[in-house]
N, C-alpha and C positions, 0 to 999 in steps of 0.2 A: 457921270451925270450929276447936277446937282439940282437939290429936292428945296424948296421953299416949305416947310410944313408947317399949317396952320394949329392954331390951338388943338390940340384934342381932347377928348375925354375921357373920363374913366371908366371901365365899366368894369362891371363883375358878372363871377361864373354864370348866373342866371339871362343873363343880356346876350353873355357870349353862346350860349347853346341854344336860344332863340333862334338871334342873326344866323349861327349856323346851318341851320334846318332850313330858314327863308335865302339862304346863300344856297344851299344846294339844289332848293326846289326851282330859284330861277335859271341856274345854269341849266335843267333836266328838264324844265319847260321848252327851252329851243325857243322862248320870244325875249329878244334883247331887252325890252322893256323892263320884264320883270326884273333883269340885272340891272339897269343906269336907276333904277326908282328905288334902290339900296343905295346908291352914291351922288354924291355931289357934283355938282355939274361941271367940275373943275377936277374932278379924280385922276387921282395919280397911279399906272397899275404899268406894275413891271411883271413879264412873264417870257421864257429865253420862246417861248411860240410867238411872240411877238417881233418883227419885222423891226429891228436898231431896239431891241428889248424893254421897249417901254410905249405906250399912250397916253394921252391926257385928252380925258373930256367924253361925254356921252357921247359923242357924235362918232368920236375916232373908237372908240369901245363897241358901240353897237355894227361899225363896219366889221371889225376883227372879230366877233363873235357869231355872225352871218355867214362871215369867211371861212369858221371854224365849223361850224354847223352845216355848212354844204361840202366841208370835205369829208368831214365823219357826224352823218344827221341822227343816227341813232347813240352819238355819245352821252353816257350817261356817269355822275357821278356821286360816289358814296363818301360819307365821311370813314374814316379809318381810327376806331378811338373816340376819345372824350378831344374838347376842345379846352382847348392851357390856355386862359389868361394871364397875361405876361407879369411879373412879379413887381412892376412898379402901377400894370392894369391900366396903362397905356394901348395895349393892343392886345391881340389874343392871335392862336396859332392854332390851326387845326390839319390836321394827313389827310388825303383821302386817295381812293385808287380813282380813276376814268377809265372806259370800258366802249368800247365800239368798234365799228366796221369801217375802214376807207374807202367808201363807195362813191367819194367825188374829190372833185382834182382842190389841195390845196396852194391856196392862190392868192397872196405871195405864200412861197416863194417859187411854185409853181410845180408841184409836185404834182405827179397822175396817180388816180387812184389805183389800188390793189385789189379792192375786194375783199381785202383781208384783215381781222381781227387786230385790233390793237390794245393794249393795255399799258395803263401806265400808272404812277404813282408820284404823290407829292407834297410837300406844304405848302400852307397859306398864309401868312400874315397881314394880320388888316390894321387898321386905326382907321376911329371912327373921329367926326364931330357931326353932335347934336343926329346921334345914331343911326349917321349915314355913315359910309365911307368914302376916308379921303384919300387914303392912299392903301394897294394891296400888293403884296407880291411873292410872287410864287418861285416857290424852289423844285425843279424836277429833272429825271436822268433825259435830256433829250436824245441820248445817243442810244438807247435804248427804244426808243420812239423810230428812231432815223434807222435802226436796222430792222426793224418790225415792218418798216414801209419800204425796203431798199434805197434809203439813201445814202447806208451807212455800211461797208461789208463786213458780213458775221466775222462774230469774235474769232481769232487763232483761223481767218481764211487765207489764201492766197491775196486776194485782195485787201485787207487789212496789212499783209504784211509788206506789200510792194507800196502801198499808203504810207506807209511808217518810212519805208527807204525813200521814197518820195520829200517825206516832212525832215528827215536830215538831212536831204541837199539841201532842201529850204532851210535848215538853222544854218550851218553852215555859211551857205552867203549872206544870212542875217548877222552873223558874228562879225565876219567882215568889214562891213559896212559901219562906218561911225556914225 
């Protein structure tokens, strides 16, 4: 994917543990608002829960946070640690875990809910201009996520390991192939 990035700013430790606290309280609100009214109306946000791993724009951001919020409506998330502005203070990076129930189908990519607890963990990287954000993205284990919800089969199962034989035919005839 290539990224056009706008000017940004500098900011320091104090700016960045602001944003962070008004960053976690809008995702823990469940109203999109509160998140696109942190970003620029042109925001760039990569996340692997995101449908071709990227969005741009309040519009495609408050659909995928809607979509998120009615698969798991009680997710809720913590910072993990102090928030690191980045060493040139161009962006800042913060951990946190996410925490909730699957109690509705997520859609794309069309998954039915479970009922059951999820947990997950991750980073964040932001950059701001004019302390909004322009661009965010997140680093996390989704295959961790994907067996928590059955889309993934547990580690060292029968299923994991006929998957695996499965994905050497498929190199196999990807070697092949020029």
């Amino acid at each position: 994917m290539t990224t056009t990035f706008r000017p940004v700013q500098p900011i320091d430790a104090a700016f960045g543990e602001d944003f962070a606290l008004r960053f976690k309280a809008g995702w823990n609100s469940h109203d999109p608002a509160r998140l696109t009214e942190l970003c620029h109306a042109d925001v760039l946000w990569e996340d692997p829960f995101i449908v071709g791993g990227h969005l741009v724009g309040h519009e495609a951001l408050s659909d995928w946070l809607r979509s998120t919020w009615r698969g798991v409506p009680d997710l809720t998330f913590e910072l993990n640690g102090p928030v690191h502005p980045s060493v040139d203070r161009l962006s800042l990076m913060a951990e946190w875990i996410g925490t909730g129930t699957m109690t509705g189908p997520l859609i794309p990519p069309g998954f039915a809910p479970t009922n059951k607890p999820i947990a997950m963990t991750g980073v964040d990287r932001h950059w701001f201009s004019d302390e909004r954000l322009v661009h965010v993205r997140t680093t996390t284990d989704v295959m961790t996520f994907g067996r928590q919800i059955g889309a993934a089969p547990a580690e060292g199962s029968r299923a994991e390991r006929l998957g695996a034989a499965l994905q050497r035919l498929g190199a196999r005839r990807l070697r092949r192939k020029p």
